[in-house]
PDB file of N, CA, C and O in Angstrom:
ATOM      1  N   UNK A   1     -10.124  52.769-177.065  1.00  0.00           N
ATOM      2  CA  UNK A   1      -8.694  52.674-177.286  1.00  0.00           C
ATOM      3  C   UNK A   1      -8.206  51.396-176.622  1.00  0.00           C
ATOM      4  O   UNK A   1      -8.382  51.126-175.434  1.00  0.00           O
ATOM      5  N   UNK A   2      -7.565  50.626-177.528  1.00  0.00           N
ATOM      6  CA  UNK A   2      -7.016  49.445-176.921  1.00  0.00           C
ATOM      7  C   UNK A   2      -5.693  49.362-175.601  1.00  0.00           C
ATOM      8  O   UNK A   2      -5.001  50.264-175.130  1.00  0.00           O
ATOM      9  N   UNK A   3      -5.711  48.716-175.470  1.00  0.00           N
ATOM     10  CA  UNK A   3      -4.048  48.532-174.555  1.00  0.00           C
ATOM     11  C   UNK A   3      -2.457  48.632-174.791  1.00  0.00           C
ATOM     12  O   UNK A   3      -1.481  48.946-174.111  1.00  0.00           O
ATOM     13  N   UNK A   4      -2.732  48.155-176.249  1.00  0.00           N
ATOM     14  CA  UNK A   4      -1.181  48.140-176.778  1.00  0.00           C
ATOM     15  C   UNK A   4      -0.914  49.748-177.799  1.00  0.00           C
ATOM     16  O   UNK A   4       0.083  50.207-178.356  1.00  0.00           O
ATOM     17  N   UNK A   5      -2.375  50.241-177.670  1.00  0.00           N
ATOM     18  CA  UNK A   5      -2.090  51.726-177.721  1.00  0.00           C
ATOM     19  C   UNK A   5      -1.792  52.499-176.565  1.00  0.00           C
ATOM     20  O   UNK A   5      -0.918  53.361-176.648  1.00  0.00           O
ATOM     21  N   UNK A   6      -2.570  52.253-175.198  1.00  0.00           N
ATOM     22  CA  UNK A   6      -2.113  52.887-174.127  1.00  0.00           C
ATOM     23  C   UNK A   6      -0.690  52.895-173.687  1.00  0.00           C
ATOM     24  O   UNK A   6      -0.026  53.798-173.179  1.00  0.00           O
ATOM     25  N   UNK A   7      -0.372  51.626-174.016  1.00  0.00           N
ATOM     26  CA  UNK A   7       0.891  51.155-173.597  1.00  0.00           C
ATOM     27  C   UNK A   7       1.884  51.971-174.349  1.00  0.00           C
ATOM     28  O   UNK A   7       2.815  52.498-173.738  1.00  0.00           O
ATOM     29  N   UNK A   8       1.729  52.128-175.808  1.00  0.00           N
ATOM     30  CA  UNK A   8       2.481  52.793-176.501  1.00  0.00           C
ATOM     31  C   UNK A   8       2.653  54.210-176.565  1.00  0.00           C
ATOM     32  O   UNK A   8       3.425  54.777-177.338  1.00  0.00           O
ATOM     33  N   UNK A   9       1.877  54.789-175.690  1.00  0.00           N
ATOM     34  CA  UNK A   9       1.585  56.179-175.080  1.00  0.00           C
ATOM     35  C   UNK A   9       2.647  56.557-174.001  1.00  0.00           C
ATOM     36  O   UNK A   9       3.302  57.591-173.867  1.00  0.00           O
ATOM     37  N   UNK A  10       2.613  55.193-173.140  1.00  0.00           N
ATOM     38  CA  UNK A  10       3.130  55.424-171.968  1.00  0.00           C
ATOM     39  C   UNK A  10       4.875  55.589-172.323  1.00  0.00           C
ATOM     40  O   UNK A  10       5.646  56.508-172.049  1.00  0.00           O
ATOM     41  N   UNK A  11       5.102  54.273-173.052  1.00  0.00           N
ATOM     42  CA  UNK A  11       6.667  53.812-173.792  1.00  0.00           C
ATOM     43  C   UNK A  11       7.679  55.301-174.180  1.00  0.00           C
ATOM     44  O   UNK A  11       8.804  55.712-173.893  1.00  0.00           O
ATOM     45  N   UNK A  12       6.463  55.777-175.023  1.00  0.00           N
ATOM     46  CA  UNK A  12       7.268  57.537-176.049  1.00  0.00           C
ATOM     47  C   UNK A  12       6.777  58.379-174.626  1.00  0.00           C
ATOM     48  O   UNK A  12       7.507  59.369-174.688  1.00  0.00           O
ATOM     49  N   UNK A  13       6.059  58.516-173.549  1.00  0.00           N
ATOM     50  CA  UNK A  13       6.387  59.460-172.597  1.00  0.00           C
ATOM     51  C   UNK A  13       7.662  59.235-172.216  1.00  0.00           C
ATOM     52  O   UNK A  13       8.599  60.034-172.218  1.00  0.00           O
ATOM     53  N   UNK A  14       7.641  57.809-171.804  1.00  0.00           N
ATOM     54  CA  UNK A  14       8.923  57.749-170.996  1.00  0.00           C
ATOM     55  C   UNK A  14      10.158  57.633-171.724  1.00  0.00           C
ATOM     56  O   UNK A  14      11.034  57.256-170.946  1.00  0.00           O
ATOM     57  N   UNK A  15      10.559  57.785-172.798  1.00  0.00           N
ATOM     58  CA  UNK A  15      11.582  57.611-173.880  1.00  0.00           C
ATOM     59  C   UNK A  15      11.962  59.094-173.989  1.00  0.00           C
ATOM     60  O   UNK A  15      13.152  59.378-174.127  1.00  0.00           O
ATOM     61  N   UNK A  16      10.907  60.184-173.929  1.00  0.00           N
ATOM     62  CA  UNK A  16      10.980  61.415-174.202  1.00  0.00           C
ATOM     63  C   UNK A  16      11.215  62.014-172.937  1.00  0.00           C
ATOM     64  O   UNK A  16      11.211  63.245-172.958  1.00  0.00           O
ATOM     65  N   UNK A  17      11.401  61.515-171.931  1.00  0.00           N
ATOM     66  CA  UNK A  17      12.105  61.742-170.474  1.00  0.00           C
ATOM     67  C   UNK A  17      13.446  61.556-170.582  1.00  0.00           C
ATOM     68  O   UNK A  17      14.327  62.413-170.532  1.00  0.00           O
ATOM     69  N   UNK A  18      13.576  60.025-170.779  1.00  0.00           N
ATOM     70  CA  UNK A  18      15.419  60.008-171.137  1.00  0.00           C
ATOM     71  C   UNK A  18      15.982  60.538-172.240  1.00  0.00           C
ATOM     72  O   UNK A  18      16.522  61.627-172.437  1.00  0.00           O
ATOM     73  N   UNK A  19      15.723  59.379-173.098  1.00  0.00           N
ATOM     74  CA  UNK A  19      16.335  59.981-174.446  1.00  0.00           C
ATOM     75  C   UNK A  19      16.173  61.066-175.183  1.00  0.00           C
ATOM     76  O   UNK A  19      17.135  61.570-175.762  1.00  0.00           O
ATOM     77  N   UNK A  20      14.352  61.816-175.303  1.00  0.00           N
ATOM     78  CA  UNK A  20      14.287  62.773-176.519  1.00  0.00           C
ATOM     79  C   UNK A  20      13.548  61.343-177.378  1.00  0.00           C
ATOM     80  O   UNK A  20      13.567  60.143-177.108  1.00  0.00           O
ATOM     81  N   UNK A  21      12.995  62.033-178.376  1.00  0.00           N
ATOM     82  CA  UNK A  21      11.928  61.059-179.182  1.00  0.00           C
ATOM     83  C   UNK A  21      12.424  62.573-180.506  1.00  0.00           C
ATOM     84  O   UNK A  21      12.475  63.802-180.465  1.00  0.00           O
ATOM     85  N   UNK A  22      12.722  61.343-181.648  1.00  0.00           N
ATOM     86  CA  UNK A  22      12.568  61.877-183.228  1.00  0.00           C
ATOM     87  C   UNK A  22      11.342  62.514-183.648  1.00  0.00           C
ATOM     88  O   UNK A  22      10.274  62.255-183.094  1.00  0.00           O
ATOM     89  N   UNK A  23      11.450  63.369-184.639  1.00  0.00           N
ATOM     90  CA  UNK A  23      10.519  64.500-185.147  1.00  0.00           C
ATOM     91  C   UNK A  23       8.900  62.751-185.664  1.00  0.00           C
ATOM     92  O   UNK A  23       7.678  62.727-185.517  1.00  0.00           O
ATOM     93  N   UNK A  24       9.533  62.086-186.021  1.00  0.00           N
ATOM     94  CA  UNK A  24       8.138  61.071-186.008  1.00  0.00           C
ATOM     95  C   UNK A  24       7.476  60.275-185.074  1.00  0.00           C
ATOM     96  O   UNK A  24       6.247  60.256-185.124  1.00  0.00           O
ATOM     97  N   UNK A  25       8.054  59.620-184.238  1.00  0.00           N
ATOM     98  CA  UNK A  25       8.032  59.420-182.485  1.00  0.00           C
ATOM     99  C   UNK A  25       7.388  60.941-182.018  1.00  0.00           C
ATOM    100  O   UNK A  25       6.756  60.595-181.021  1.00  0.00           O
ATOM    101  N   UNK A  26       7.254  61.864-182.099  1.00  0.00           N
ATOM    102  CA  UNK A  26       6.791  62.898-181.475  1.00  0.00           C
ATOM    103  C   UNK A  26       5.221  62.688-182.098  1.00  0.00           C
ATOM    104  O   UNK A  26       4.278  62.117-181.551  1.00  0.00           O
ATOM    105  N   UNK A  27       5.264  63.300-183.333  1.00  0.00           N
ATOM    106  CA  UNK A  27       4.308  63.142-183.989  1.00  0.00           C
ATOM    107  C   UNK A  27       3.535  61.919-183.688  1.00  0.00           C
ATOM    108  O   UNK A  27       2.416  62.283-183.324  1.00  0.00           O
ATOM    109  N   UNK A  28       3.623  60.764-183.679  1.00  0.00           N
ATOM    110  CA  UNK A  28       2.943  59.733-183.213  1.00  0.00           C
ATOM    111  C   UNK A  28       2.405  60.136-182.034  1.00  0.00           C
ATOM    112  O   UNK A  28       1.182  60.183-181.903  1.00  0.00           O
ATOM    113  N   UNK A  29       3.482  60.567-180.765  1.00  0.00           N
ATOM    114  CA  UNK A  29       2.790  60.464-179.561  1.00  0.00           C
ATOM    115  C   UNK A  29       2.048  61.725-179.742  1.00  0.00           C
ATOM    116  O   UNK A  29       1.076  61.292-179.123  1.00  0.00           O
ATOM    117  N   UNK A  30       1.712  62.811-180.034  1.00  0.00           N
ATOM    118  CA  UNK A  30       0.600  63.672-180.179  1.00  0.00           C
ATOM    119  C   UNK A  30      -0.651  63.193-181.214  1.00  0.00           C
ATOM    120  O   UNK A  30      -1.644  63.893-181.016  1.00  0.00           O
ATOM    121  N   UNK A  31      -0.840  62.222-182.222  1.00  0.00           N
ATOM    122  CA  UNK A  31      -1.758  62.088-182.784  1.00  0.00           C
ATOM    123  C   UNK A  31      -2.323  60.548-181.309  1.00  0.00           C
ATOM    124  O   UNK A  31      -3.481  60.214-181.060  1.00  0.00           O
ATOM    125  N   UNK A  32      -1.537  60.198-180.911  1.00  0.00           N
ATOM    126  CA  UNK A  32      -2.464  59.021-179.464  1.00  0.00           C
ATOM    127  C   UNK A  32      -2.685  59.493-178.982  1.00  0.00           C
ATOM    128  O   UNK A  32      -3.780  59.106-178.574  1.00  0.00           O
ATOM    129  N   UNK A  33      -2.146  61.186-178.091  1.00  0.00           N
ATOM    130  CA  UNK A  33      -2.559  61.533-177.137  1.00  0.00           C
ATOM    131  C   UNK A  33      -4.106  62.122-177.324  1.00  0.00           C
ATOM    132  O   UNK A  33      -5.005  61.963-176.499  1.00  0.00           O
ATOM    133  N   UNK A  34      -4.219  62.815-178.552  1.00  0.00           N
ATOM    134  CA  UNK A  34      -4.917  63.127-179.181  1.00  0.00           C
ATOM    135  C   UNK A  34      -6.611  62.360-179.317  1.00  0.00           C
ATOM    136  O   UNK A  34      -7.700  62.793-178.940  1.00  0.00           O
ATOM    137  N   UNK A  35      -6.243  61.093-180.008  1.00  0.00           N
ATOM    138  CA  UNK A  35      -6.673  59.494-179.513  1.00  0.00           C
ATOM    139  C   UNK A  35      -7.207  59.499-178.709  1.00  0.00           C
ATOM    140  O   UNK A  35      -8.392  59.803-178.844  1.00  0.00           O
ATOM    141  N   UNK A  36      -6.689  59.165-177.331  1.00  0.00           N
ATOM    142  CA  UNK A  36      -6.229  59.127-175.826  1.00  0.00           C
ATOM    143  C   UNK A  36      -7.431  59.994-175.853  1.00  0.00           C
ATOM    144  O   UNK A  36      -8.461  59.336-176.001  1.00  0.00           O
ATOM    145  N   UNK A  37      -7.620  61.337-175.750  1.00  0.00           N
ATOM    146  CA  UNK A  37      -8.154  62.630-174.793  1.00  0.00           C
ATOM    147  C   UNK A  37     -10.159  62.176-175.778  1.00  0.00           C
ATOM    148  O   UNK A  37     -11.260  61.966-175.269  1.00  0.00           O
ATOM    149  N   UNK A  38      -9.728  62.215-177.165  1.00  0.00           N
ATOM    150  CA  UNK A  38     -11.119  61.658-177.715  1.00  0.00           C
ATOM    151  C   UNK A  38     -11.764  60.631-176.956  1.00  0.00           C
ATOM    152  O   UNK A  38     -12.738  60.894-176.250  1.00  0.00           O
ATOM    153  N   UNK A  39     -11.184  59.228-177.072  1.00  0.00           N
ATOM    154  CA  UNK A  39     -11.666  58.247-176.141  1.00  0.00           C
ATOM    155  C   UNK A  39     -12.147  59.035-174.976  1.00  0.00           C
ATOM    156  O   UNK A  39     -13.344  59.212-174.749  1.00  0.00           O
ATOM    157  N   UNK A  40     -11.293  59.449-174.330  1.00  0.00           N
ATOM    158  CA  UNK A  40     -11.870  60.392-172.523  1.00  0.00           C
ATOM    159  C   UNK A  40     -13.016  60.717-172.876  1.00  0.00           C
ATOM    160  O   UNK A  40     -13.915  59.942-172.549  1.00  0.00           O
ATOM    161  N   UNK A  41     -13.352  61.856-173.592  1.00  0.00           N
ATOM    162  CA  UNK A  41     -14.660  62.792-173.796  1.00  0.00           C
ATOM    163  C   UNK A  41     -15.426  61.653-174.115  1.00  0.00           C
ATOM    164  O   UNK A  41     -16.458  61.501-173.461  1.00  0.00           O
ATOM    165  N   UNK A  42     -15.057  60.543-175.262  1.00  0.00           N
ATOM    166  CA  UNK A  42     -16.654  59.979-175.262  1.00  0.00           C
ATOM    167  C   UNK A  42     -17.202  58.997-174.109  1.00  0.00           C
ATOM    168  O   UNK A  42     -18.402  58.846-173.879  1.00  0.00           O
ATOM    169  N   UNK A  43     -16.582  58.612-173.695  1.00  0.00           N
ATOM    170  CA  UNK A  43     -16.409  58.202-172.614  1.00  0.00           C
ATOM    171  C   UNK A  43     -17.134  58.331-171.516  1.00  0.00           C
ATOM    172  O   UNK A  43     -17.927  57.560-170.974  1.00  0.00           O
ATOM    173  N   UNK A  44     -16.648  59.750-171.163  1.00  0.00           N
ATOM    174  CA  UNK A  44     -17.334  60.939-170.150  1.00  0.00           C
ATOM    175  C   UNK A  44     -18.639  61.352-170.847  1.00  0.00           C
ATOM    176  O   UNK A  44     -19.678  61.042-170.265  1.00  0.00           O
ATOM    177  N   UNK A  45     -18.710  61.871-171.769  1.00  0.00           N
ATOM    178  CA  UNK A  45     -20.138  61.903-172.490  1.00  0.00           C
ATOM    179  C   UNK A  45     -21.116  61.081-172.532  1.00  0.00           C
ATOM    180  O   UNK A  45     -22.298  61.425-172.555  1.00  0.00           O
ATOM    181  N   UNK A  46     -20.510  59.384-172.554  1.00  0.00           N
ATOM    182  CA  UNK A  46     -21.821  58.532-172.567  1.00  0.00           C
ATOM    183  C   UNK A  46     -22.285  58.808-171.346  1.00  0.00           C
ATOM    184  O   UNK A  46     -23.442  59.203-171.205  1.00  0.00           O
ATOM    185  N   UNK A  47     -21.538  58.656-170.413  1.00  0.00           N
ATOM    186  CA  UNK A  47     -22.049  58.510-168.872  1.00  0.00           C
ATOM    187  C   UNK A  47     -22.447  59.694-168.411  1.00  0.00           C
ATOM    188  O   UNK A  47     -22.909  59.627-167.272  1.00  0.00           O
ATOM    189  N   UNK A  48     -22.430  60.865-168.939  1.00  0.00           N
ATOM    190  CA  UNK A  48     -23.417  62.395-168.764  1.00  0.00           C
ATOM    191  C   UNK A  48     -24.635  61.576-169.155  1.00  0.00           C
ATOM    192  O   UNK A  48     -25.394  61.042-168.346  1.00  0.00           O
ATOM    193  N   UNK A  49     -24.739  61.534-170.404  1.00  0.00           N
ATOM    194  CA  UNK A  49     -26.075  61.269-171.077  1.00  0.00           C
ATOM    195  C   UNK A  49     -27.138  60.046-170.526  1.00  0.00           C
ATOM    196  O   UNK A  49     -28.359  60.037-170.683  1.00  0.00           O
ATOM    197  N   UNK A  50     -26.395  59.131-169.909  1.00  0.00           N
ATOM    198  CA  UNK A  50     -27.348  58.502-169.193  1.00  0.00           C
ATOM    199  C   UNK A  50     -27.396  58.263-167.299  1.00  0.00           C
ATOM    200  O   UNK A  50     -27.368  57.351-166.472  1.00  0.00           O
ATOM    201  N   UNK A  51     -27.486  59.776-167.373  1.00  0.00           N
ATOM    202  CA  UNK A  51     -27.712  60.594-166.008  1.00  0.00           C
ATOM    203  C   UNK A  51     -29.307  61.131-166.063  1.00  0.00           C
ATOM    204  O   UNK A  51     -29.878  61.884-166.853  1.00  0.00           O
ATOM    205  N   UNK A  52     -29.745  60.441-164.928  1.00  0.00           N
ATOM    206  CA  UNK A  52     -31.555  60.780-164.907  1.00  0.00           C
ATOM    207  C   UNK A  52     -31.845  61.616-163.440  1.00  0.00           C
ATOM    208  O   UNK A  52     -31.644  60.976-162.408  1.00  0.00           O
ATOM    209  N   UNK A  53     -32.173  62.604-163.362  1.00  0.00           N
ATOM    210  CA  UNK A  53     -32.367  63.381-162.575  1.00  0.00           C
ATOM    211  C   UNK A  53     -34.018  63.616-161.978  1.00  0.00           C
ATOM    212  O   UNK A  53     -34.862  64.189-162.667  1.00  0.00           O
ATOM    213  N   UNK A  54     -34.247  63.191-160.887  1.00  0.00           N
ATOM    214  CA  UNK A  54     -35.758  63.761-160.406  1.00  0.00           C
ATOM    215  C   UNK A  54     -35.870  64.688-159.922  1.00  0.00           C
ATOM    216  O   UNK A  54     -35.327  64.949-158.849  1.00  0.00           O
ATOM    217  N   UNK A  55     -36.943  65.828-160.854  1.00  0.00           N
ATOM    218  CA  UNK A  55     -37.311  67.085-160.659  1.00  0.00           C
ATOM    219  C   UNK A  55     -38.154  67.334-159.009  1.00  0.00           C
ATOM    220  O   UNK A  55     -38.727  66.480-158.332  1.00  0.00           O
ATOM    221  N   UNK A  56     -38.007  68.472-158.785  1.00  0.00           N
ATOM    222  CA  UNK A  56     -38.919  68.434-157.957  1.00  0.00           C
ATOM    223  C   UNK A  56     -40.682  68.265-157.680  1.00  0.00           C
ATOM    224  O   UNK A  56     -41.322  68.199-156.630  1.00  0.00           O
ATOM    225  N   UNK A  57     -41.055  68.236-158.945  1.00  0.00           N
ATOM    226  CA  UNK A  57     -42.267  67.744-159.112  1.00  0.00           C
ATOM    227  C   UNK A  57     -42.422  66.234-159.108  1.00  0.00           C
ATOM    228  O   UNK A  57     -43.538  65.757-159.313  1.00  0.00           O
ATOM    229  N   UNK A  58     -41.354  65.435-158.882  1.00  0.00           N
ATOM    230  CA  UNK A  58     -41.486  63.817-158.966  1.00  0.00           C
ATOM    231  C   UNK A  58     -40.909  63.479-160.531  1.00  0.00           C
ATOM    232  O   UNK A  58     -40.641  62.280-160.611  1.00  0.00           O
ATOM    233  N   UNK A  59     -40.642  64.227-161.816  1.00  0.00           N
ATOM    234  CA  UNK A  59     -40.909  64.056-162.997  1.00  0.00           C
ATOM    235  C   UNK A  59     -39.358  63.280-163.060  1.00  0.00           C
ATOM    236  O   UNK A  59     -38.852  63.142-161.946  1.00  0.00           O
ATOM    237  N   UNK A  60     -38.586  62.786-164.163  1.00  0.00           N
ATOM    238  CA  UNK A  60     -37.383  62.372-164.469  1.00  0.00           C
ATOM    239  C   UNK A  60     -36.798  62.469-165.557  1.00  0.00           C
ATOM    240  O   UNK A  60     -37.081  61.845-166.580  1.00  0.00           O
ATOM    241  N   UNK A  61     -36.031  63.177-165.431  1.00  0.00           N
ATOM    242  CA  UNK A  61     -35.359  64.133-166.159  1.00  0.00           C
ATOM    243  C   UNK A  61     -33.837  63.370-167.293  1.00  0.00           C
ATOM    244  O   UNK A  61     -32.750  63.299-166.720  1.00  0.00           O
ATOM    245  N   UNK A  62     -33.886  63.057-168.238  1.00  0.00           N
ATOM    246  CA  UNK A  62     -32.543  62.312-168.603  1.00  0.00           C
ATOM    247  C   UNK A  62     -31.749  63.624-169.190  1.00  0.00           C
ATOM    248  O   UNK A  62     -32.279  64.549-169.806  1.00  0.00           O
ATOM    249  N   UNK A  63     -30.562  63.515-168.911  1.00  0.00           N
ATOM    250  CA  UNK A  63     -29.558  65.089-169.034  1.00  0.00           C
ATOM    251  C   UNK A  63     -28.964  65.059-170.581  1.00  0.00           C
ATOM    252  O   UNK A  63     -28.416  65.900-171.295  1.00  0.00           O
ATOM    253  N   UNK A  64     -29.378  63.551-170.756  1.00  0.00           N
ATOM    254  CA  UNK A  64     -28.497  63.379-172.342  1.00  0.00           C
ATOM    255  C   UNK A  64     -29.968  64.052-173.351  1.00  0.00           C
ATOM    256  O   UNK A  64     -29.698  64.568-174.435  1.00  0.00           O
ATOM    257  N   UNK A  65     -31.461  63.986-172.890  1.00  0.00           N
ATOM    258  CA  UNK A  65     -31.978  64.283-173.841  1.00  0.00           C
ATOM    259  C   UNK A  65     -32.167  65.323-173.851  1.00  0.00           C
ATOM    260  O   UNK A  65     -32.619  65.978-174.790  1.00  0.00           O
ATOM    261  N   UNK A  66     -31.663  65.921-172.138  1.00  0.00           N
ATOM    262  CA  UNK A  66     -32.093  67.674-172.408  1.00  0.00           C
ATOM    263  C   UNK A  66     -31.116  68.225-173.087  1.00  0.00           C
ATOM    264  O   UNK A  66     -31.192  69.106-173.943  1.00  0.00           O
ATOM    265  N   UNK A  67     -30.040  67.586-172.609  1.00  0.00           N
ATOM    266  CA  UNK A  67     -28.564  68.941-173.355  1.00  0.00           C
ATOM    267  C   UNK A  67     -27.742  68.138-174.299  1.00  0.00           C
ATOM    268  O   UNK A  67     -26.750  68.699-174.766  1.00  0.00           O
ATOM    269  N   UNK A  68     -27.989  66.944-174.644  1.00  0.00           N
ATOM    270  CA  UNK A  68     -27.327  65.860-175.485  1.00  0.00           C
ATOM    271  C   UNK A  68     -27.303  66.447-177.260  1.00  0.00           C
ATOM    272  O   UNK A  68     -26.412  66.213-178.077  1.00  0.00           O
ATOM    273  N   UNK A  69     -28.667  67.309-177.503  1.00  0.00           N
ATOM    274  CA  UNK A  69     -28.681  68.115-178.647  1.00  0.00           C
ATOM    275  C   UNK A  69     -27.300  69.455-179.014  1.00  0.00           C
ATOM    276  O   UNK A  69     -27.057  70.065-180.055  1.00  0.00           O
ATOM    277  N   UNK A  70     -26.747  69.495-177.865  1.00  0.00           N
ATOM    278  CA  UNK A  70     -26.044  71.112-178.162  1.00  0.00           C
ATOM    279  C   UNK A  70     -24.500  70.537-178.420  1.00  0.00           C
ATOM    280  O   UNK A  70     -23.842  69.920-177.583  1.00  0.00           O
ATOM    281  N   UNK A  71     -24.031  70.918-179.912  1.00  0.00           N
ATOM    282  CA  UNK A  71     -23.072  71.101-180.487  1.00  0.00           C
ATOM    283  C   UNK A  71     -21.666  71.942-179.786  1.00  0.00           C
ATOM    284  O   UNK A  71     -20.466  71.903-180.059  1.00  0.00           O
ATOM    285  N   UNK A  72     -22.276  72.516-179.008  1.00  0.00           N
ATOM    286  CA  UNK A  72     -20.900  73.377-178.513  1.00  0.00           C
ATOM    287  C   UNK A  72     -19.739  72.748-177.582  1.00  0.00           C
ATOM    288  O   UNK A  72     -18.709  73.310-177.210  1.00  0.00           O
ATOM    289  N   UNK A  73     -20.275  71.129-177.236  1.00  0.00           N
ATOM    290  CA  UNK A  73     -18.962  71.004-175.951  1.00  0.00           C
ATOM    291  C   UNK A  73     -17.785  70.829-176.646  1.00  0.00           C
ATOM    292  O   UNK A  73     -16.721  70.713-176.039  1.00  0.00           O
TER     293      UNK A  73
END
């Protein structure tokens, strides 16, 4: 997500503090926030996945190839 989207995130929070934001101004700011929270997870996901863990046998463990397969997060 770029900057002049973050920025425009921040603008309709704070507009919707003073003023109130129109039925499309709303809608906008829930499809960025939306945006916004996607970016987060992948984000957070790359950097799970290249997490390497040493077992106690010495072995090394990468967390993205053990659990990187499961559909449910």
């Amino acid at each position: 997500m770029d900057e002049s989207r973050i920025n425009r995130i921040n603008e309709l929070a704070r507009k919707s503090k003073t003023v109130g934001l129109t039925p499309e101004e709303k809608n906008e700011q829930t499809l960025l926030r939306r945006e916004f929270i996607a970016a987060i997870r992948m984000n957070v996901r790359s950097q799970l996945d290249n997490i390497d863990i040493e077992q106690e046998d010495g072995s090394i463990v990468n967390l993205g190839e053990k659990y990187g397969d499961k559909t449910a997060h």
